[in-house]
C-alpha positions in Angstrom: 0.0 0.0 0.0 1.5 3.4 -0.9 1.7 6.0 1.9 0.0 8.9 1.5 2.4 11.8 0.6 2.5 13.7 3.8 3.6 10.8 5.8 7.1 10.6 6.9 9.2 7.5 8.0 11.2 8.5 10.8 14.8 6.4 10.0 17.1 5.3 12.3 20.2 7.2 11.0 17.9 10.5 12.0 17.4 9.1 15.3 21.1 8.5 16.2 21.8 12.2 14.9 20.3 13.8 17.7 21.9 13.9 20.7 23.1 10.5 19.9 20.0 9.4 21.2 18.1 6.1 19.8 14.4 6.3 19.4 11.5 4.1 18.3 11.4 4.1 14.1 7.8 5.6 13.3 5.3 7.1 11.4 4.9 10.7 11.3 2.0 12.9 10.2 3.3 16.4 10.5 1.0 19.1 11.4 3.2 22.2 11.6 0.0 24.5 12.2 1.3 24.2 15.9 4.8 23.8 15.5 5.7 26.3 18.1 3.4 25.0 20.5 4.6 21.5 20.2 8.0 23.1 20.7 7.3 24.2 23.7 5.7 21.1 25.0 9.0 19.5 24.1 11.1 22.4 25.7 8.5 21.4 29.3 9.0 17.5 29.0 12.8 17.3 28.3 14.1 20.8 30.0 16.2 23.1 28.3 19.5 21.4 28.4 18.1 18.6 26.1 16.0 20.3 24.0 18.6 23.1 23.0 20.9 20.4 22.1 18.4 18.3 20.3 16.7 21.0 18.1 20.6 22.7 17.4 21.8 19.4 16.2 21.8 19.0 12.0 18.6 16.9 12.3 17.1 18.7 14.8 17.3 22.4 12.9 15.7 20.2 10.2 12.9 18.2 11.3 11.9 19.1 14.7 9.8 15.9 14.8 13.0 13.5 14.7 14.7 15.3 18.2 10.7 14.8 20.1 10.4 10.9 19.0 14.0 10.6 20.2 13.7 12.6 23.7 9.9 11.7 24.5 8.7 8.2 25.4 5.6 6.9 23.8 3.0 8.6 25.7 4.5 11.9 25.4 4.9 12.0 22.1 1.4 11.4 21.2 0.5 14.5 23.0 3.5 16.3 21.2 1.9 15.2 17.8 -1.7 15.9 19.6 -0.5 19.4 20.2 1.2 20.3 16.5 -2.2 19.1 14.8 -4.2 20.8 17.3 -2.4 23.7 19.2 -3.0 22.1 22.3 -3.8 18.9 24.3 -7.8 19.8 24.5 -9.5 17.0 23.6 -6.6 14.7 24.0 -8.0 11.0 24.3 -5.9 10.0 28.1 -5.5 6.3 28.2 -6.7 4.9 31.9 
């Protein structure tokens, strides 16, 4: 089945770029309405140590996305994504 085109495959090369951190390979859906929103939710999970060395790296300055799937665990980054498609985390389905 072809992927639709705005769908991106994060790749595990990207993920070892930033911060030489390792992350879970993904999908990606980028939203970018909310991108400085999503930022900033980032900035609040991961402190400003990490995320001013995530989003400076070569990837990082590139796709923002790649340096949140590699700092934030699973449940985090759905909200991250949440946020960028949405502007904030009203509405968010929470997982008992």
């Amino acid at each position: 089945m072809e992927k639709p085109e705005n769908v991106r495959e994060l790749q595990a090369g990207q993920l070892a770029q930033v911060s030489g951190g390792s992350g879970q390979l993904g999908i990606y859906r980028p939203g970018f309405r909310f991108k400085e929103a999503s930022l900033r939710y980032l900035r609040q999970c991961v402190g400003d140590q990490a995320y001013n060395e995530a989003i400076n790296s070569d990837v990082g300055r590139r796709h923002h996305y790649v340096a949140a799937r590699v700092l934030l665990n699973q449940a985090d980054w759905e909200r991250f994504v949440w946020i960028e498609e949405f502007g904030s985390l009203d509405g968010f389905p929470e997982r008992g």
